[in-house]
py3Dmol code that shows the C-alpha trace and the ligand (Angstrom):
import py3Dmol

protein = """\
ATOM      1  CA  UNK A   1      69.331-124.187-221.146  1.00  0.00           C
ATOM      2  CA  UNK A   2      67.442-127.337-222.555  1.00  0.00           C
ATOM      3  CA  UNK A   3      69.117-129.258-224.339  1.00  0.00           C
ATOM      4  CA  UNK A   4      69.055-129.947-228.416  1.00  0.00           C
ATOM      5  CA  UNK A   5      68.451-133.053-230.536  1.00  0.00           C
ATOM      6  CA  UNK A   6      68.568-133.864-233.892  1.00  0.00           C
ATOM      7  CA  UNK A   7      66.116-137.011-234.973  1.00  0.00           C
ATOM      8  CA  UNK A   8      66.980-138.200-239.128  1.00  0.00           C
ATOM      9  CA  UNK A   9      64.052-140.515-240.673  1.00  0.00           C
ATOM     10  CA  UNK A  10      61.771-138.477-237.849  1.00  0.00           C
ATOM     11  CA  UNK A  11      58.508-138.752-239.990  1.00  0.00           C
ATOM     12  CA  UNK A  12      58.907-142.464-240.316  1.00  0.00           C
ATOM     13  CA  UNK A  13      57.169-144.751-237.625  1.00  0.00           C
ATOM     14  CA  UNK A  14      60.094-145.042-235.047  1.00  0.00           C
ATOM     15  CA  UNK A  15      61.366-141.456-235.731  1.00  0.00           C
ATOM     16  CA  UNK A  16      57.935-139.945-234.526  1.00  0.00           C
ATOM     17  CA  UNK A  17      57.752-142.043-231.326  1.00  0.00           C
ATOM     18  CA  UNK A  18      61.073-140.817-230.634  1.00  0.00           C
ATOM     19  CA  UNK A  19      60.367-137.379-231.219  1.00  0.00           C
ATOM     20  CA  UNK A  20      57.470-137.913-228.685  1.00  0.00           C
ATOM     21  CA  UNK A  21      59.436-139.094-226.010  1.00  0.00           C
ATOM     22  CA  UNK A  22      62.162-136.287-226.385  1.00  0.00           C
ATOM     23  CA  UNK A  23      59.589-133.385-226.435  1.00  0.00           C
ATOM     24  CA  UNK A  24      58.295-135.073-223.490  1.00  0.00           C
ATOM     25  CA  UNK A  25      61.762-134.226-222.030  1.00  0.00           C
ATOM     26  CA  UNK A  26      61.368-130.652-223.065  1.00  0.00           C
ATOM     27  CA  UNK A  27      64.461-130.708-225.640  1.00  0.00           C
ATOM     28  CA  UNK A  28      64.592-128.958-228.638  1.00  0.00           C
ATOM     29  CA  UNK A  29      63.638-130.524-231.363  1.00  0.00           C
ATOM     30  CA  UNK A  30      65.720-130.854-235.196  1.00  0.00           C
ATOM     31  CA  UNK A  31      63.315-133.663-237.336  1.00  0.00           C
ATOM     32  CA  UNK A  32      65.073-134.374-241.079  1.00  0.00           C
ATOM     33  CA  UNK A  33      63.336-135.918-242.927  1.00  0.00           C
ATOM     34  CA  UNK A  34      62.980-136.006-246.912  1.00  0.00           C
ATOM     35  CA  UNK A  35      59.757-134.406-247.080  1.00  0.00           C
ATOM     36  CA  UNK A  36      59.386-131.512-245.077  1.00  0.00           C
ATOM     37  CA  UNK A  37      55.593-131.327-244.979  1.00  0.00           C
ATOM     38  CA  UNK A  38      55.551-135.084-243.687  1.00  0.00           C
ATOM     39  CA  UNK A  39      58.296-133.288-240.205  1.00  0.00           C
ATOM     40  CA  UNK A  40      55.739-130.373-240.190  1.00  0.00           C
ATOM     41  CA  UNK A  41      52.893-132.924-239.582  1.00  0.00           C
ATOM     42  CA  UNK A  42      54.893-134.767-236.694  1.00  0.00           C
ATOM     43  CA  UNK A  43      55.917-130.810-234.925  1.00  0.00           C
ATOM     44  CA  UNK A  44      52.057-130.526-235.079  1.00  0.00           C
ATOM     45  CA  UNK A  45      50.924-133.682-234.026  1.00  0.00           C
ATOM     46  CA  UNK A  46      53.267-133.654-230.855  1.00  0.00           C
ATOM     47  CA  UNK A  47      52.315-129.664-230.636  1.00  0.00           C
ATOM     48  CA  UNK A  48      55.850-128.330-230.690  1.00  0.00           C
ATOM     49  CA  UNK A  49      56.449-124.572-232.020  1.00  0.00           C
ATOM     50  CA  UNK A  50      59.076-122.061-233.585  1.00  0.00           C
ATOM     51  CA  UNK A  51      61.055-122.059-230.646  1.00  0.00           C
ATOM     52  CA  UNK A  52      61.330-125.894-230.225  1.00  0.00           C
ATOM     53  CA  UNK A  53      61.429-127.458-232.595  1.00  0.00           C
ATOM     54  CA  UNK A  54      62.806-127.519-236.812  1.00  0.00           C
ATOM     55  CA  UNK A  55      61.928-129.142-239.596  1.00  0.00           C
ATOM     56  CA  UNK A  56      64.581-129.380-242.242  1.00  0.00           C
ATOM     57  CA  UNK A  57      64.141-131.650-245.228  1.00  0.00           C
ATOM     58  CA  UNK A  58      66.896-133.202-246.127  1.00  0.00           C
ATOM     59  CA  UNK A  59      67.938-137.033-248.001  1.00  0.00           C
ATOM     60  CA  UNK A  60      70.694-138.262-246.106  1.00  0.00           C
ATOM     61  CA  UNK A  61      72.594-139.699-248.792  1.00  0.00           C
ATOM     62  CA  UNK A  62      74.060-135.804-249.935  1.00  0.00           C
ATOM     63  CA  UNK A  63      76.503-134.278-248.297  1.00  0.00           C
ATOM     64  CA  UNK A  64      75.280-130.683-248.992  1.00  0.00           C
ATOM     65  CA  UNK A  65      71.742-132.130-247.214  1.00  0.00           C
ATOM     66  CA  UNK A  66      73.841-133.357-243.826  1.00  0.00           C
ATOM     67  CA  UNK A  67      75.980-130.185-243.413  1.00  0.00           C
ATOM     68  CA  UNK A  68      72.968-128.439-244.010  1.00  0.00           C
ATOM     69  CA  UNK A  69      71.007-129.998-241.516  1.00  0.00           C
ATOM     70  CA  UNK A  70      74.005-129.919-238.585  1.00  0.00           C
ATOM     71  CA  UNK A  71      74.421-126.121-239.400  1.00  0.00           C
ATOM     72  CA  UNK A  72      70.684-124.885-239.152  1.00  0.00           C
ATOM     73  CA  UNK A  73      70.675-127.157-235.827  1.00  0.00           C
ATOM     74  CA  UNK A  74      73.335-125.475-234.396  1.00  0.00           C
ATOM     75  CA  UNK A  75      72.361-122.256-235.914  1.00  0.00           C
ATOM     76  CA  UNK A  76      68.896-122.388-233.840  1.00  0.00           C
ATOM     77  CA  UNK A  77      69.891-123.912-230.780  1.00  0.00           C
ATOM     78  CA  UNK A  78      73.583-123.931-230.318  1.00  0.00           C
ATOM     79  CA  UNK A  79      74.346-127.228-229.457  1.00  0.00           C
ATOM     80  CA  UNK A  80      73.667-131.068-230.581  1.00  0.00           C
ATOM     81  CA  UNK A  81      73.493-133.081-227.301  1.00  0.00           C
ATOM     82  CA  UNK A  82      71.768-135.780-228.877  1.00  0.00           C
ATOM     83  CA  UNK A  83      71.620-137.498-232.303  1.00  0.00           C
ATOM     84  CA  UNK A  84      70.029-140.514-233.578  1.00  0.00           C
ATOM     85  CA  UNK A  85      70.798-141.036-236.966  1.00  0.00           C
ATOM     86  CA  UNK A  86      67.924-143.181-237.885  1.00  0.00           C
ATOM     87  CA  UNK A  87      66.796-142.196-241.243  1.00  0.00           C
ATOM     88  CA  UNK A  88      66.464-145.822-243.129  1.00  0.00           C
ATOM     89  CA  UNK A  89      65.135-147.898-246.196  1.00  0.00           C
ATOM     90  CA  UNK A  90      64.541-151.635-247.252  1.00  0.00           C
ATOM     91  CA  UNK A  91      65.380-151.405-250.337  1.00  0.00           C
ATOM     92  CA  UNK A  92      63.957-154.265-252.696  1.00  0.00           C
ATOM     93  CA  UNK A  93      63.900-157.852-251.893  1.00  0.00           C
ATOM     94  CA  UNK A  94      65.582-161.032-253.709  1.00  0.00           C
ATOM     95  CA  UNK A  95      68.002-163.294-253.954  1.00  0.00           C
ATOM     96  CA  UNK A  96      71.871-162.250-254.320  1.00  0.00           C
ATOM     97  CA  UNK A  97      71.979-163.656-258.189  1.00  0.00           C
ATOM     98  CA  UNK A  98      68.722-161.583-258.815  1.00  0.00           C
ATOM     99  CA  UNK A  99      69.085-157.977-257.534  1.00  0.00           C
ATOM    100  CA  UNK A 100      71.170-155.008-259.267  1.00  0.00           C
ATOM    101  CA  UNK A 101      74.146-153.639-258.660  1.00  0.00           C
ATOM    102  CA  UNK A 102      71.501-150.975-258.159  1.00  0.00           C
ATOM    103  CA  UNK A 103      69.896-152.236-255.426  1.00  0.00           C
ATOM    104  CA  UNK A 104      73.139-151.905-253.693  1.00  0.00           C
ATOM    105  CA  UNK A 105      74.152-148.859-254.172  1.00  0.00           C
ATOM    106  CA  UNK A 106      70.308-147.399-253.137  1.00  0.00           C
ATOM    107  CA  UNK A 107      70.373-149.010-250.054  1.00  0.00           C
ATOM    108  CA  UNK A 108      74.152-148.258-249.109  1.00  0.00           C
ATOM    109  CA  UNK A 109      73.448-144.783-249.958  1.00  0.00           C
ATOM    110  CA  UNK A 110      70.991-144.190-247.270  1.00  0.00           C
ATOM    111  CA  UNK A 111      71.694-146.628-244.597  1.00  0.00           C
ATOM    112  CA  UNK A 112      75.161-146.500-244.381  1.00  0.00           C
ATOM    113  CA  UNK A 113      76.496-143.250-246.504  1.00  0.00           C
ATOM    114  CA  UNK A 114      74.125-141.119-244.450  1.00  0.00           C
ATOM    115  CA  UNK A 115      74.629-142.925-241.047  1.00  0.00           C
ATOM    116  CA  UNK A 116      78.296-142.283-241.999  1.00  0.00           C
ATOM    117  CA  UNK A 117      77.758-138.281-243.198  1.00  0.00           C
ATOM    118  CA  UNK A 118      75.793-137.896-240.152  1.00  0.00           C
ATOM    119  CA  UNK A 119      78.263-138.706-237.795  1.00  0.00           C
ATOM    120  CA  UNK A 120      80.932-136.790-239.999  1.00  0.00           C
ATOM    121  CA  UNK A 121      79.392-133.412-239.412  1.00  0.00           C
ATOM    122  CA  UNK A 122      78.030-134.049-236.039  1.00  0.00           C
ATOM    123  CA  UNK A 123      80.863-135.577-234.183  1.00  0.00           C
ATOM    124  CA  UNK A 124      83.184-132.331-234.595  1.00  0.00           C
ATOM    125  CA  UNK A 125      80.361-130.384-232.926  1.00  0.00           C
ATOM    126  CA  UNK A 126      80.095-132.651-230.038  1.00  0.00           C
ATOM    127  CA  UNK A 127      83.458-132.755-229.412  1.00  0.00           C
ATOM    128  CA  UNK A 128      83.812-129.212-229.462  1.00  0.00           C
ATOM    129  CA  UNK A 129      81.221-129.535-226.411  1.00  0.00           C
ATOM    130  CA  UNK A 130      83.378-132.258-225.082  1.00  0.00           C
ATOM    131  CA  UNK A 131      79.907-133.615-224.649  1.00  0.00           C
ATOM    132  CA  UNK A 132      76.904-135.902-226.691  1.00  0.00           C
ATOM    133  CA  UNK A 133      75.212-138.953-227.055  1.00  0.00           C
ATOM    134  CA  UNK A 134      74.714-140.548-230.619  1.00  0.00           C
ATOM    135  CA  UNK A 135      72.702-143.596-231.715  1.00  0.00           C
ATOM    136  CA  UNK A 136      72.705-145.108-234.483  1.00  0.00           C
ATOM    137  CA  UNK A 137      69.689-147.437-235.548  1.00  0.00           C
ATOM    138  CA  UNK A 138      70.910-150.757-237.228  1.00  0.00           C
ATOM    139  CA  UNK A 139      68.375-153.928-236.684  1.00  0.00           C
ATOM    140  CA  UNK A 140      68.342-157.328-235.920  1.00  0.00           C
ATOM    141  CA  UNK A 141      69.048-158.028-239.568  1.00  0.00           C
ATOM    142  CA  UNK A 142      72.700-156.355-238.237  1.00  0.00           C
ATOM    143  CA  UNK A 143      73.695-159.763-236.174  1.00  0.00           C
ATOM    144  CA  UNK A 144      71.601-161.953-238.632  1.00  0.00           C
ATOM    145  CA  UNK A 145      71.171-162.824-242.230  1.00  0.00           C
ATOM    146  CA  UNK A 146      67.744-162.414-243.970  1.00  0.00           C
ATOM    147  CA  UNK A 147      67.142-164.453-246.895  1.00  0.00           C
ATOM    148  CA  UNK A 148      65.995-161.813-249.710  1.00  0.00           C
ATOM    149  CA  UNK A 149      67.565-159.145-248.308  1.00  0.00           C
ATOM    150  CA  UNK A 150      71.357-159.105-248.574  1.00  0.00           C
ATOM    151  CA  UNK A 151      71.735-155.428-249.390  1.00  0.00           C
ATOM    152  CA  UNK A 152      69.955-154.213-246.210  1.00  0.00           C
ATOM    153  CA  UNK A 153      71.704-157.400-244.162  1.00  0.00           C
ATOM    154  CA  UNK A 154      74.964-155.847-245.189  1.00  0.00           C
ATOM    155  CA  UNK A 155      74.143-152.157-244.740  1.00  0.00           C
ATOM    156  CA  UNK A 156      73.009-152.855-241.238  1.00  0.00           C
ATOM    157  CA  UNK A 157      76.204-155.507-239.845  1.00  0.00           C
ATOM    158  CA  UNK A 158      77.945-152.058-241.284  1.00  0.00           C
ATOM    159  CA  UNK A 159      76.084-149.523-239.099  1.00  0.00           C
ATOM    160  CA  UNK A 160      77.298-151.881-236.071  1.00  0.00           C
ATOM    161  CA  UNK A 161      80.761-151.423-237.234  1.00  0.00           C
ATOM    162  CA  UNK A 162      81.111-147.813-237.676  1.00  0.00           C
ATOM    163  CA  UNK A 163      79.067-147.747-234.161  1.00  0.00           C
ATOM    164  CA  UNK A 164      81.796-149.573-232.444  1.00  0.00           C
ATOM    165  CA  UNK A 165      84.904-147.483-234.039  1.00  0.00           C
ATOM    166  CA  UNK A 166      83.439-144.079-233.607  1.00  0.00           C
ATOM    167  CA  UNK A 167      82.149-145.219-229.919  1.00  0.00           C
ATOM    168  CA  UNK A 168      85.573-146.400-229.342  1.00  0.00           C
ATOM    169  CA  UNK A 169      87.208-143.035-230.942  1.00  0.00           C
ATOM    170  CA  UNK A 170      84.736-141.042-228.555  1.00  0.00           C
ATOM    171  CA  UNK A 171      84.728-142.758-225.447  1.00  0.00           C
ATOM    172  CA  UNK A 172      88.229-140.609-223.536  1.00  0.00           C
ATOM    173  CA  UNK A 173      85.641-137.863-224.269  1.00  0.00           C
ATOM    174  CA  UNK A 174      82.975-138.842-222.660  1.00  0.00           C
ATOM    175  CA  UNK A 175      81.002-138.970-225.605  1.00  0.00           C
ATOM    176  CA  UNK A 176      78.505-142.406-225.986  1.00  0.00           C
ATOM    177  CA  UNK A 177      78.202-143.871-229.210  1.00  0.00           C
ATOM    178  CA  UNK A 178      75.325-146.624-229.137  1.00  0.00           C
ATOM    179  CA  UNK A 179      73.115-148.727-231.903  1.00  0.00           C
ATOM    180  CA  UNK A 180      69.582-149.735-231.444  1.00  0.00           C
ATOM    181  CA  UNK A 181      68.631-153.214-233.015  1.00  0.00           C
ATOM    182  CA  UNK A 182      64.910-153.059-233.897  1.00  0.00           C
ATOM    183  CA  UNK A 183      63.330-156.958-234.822  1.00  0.00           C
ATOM    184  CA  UNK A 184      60.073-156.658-236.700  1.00  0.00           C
ATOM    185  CA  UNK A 185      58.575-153.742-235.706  1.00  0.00           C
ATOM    186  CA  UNK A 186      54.972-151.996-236.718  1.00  0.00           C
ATOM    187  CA  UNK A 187      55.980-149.317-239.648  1.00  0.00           C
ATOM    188  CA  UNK A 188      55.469-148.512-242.829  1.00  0.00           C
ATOM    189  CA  UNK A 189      58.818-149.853-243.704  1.00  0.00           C
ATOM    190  CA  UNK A 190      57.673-153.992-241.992  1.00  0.00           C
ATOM    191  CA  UNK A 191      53.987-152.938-244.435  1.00  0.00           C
ATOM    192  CA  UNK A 192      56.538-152.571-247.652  1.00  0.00           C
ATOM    193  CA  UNK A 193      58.484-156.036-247.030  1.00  0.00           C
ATOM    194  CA  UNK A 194      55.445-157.280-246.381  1.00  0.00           C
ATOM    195  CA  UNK A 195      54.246-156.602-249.852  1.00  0.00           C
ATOM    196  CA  UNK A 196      57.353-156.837-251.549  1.00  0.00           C
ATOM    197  CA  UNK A 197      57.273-160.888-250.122  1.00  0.00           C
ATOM    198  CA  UNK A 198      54.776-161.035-252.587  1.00  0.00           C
ATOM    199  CA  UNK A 199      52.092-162.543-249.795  1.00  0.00           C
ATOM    200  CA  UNK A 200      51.835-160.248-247.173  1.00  0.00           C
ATOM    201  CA  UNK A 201      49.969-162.753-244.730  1.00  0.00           C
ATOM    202  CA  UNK A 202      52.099-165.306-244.744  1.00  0.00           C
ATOM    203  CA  UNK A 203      55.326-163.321-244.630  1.00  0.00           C
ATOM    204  CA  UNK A 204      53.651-161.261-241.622  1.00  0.00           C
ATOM    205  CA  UNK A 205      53.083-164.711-240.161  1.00  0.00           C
ATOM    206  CA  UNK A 206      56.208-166.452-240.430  1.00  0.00           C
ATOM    207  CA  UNK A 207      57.866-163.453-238.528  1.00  0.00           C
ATOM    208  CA  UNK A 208      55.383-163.467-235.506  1.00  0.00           C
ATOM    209  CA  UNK A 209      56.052-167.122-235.368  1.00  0.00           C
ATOM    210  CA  UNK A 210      59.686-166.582-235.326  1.00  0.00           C
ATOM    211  CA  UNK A 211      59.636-163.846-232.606  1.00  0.00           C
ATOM    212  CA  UNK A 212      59.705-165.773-229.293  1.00  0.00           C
ATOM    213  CA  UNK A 213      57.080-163.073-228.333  1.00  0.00           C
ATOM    214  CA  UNK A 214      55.248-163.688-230.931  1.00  0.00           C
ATOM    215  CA  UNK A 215      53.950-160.672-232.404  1.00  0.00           C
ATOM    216  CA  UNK A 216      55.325-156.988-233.941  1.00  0.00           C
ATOM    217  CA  UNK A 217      56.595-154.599-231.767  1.00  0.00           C
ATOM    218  CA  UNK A 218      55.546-151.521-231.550  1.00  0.00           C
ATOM    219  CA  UNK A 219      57.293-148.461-232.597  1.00  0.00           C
ATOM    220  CA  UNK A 220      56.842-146.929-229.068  1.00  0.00           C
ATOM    221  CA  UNK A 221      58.436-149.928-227.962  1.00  0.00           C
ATOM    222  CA  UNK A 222      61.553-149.347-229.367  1.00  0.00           C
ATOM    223  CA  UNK A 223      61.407-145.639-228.570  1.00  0.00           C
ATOM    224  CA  UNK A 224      61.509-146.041-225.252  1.00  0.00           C
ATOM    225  CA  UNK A 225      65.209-147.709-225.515  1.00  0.00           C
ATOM    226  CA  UNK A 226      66.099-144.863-227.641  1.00  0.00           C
ATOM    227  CA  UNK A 227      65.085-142.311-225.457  1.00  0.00           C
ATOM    228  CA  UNK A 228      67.047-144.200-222.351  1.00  0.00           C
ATOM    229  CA  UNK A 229      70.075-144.479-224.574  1.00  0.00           C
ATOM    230  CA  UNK A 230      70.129-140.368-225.172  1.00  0.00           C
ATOM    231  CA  UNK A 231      69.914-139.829-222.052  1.00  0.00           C
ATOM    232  CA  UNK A 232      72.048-139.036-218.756  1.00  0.00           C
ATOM    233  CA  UNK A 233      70.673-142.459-217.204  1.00  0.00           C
ATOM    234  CA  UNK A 234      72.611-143.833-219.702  1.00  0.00           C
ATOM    235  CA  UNK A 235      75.876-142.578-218.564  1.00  0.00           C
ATOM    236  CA  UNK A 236      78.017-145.619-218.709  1.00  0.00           C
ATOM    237  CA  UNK A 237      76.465-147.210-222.249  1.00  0.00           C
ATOM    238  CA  UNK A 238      78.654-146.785-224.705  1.00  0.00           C
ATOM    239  CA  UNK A 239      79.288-149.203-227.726  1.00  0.00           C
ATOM    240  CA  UNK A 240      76.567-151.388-226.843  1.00  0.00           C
ATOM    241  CA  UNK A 241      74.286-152.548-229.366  1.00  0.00           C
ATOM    242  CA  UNK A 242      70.524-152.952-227.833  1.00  0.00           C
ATOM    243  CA  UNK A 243      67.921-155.585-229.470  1.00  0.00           C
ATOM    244  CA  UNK A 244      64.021-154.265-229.269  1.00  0.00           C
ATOM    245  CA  UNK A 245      62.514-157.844-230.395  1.00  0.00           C
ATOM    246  CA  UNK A 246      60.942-159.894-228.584  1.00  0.00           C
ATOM    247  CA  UNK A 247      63.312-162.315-228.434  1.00  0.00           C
ATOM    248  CA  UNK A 248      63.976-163.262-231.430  1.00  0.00           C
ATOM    249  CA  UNK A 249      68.050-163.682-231.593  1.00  0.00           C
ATOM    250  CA  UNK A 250      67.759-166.084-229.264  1.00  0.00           C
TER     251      UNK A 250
END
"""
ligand_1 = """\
44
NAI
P 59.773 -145.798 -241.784
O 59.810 -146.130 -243.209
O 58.468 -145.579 -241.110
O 60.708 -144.538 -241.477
C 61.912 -144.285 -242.145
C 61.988 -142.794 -242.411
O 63.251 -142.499 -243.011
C 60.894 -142.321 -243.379
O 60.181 -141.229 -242.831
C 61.674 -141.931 -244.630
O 61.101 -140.850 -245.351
C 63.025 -141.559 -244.041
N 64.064 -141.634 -245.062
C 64.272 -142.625 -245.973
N 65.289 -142.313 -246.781
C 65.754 -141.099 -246.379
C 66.792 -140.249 -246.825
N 67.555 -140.568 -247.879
N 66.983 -139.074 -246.185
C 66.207 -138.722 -245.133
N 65.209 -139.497 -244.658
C 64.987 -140.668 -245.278
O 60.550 -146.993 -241.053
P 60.965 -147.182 -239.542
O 60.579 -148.553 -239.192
O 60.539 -146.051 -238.696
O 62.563 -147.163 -239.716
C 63.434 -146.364 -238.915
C 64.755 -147.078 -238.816
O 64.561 -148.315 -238.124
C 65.393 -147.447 -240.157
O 66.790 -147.213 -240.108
C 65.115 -148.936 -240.277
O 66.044 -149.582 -241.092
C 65.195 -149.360 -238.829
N 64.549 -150.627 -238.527
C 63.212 -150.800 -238.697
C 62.633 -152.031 -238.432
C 61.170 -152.299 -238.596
O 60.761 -153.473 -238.464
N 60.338 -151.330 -238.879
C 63.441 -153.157 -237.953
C 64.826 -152.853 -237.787
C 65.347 -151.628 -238.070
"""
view = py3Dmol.view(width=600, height=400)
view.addModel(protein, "pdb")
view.setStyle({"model": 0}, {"cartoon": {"style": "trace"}})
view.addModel(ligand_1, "xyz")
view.setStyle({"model": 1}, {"stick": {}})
view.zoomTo()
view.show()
């Protein structure tokens, strides 16, 4: 029977290119996103059907949204062998004295709140398997600080944390718990900081100078450590946190 996996954030840049090396691997197909004509596009674009693939919209942050999600999944397909909880935003930039409270709480509620709900309602599935692999994406900005971007600094050092406990809570089971630690890659979300620097050139330009590599990566680049992480040649990986960036924590 093939096997089922759920992608969150799948019509964003790194979401798709996962979702195009999974259907490559002939595995059902759940994509949440929060739009669900933006998941319909992707099942198009990589020509998956009814039997599949799913689109469910859904915004992370809300409970009702995640259980929803991990139901229809199972629902359809019957199982949840792989999950990468992915969905992610920026939030806004500046410095600590000069964001809200607001800002916060927006970015907390997505990147760590639904990373957290996620694993909530799919870890007592896999278990019940007594099988799974999860990944969680954090980022570089999870082992470093970013000037101008505290909120998302935090909210990613706390997606390596919960990472490490759940891996460690999962591991007499067999069941992998891994993060992926994108650097600056090529997505609508790099095109937003970009603006919100407030000089897109020269932000785009200090980053490609800091990469040791020096340029982007490539969302495809950073898919193809995902798809090796939820997978059975990654049978041994488990609380490992895996840097896609060209260097640049050197
Ligand atoms: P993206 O902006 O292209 O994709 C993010 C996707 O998440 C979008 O489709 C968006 O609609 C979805 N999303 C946002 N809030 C949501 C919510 N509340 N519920 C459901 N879906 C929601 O960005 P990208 O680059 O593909 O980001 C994917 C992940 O990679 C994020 O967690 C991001 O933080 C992380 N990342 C990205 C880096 C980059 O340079 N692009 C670097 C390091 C990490």
């Amino acid at each position: 029977m093939a096997k089922t996996a759920i992608i969150t954030g799948a019509a964003g840049g790194i979401g798709k290119e996962l979702a195009r090396r999974l259907a490559e691997r002939n595995l059902n197909l759940v994509l949440v996103d929060l739009n669900e004509e933006a998941v319909k596009a992707v099942i198009a674009e990589l020509g998956l059907n009814d039997s599949n693939s799913l689109a469910v919209a859904a915004d992370v942050s809300k409970e009702e949204d995640v259980q929803n999600y991990v139901n229809k999944a199972v629902e359809k397909f019957g199982s949840i062998d792989y999950f990468a909880n992915n969905a992610g935003i920026e939030g806004p930039l500046g410095n600590v004295e000069d964001l809200s409270i607001k800002a916060l709480d927006l970015v907390y509620n997505v990147n760590v709140r639904g990373v957290f709900l996620g694993l909530q309602y799919v870890v007592p599935v896999m278990k019940k398997q007594k099988s799974g692999a999860i990944l969680n994406t954090s980022s570089l900005a999870g082992l470093m600080g970013a000037p101008g971007m505290s909120p998302y600094v935090m909210s990613k050092h706390a997606v390596i944390g919960i990472t490490r406990s759940v891996a460690n809570e999962l591991a007499p089971l067999g069941i992998r718990v891994n993060a992926v630690l994108p650097g600056t890659i090529n997505t609508r979300m790099m095109r937003q900081i970009e603006k919100n620097s407030g000089n897109a050139e020269d932000y785009k330009k200090l980053n490609e100078a800091a990469t040791p590599m020096g340029r982007y990566g490539e969302p495809q680049e950073v898919a193809a450590v995902m798809n090796f992480l939820l997978s059975d040649e990654a049978s041994f990986v488990t609380s490992s946190l895996y840097t896609v960036d060209g260097g640049m924590v050197a």
